[in-house]
N, C-alpha and C positions, 0 to 999 in steps of 0.2 A: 879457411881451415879445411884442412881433405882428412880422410878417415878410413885408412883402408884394414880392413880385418881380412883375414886368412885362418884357416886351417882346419876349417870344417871339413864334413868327407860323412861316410856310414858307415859307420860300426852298429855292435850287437850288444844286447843288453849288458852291462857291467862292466865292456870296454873304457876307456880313456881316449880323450884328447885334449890339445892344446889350444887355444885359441890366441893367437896373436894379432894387435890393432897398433900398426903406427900413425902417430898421429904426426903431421904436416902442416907448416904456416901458422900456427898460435904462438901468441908472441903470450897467453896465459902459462907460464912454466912450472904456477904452483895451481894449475887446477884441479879440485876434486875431480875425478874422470871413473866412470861405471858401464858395466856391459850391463846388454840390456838385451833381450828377446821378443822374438815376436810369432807366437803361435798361430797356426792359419785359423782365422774367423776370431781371432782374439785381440787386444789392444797390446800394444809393444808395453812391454812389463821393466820395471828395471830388476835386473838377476844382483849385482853388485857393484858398489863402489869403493875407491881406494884414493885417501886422502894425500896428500904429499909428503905428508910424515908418515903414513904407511896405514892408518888408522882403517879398518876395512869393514863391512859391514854386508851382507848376505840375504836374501829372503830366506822363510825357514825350508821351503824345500829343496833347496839346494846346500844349506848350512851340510858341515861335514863331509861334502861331496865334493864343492869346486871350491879355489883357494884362486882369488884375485892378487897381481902384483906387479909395478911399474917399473922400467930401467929411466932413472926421468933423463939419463944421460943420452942416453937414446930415445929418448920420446916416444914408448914402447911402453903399454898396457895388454898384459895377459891374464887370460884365463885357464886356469888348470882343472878339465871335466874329467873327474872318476867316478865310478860305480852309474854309469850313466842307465838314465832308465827313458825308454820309449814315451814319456811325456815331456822330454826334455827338448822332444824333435822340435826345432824354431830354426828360424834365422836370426842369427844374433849381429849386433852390433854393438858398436864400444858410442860415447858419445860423453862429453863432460855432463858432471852433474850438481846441482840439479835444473841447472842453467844451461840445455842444449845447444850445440851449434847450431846453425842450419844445416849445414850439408850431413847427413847422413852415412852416407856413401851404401854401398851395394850392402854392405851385410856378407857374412858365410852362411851358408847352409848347412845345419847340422841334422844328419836323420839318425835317429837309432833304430832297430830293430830289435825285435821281441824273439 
């Protein structure tokens, strides 16, 4: 399975982004799948997950800020970041949950500034 996320970048406090992860070679078509982040000096965290039937679920500091959401026709898992705040700066990656792949893949870089 490969795992490729995109669309990280820097922006400034209260900007937006998108974060999109296709996912490749899973023959799992109903798998629960979650982004996750990974702060420097901290443990990869998971940010959210989104069921097959759409069912979604959030950590609370991110609740009301990013909105997770899958095309499973396209085997396509996004993240939708607003009101983004400078402790949000991680490298994120997508990865099923709660059962990971192995392969990871690289992650985007997301930096916000203050």
């Amino acid at each position: 399975v490969q795992l490729q996320a995109s669309g990280g970048g820097l922006v400034q406090a209260g900007e937006s982004l998108r974060l999109t992860c296709v996912v490749s070679g899973s023959t799992d078509s109903v798998a629960t799948m979650g982004w996750y982040r990974r702060i420097p000096g901290n443990q990869r965290e998971r940010v959210a997950y989104i069921t097959i039937n759409g069912y979604t679920d959030y950590i609370d500091s991110v609740k009301g800020r990013f909105t997770i959401s899958r095309d499973n026709a396209k085997n396509t898992v996004d993240l939708q970041m607003d009101s983004l705040k400078p402790e949000d700066t991680a490298v994120y990656y997508c990865n099923r949950y709660p059962i990971n792949y192995t392969n990871w893949g690289q992650g985007t870089q997301v930096t916000v500034s203050s």
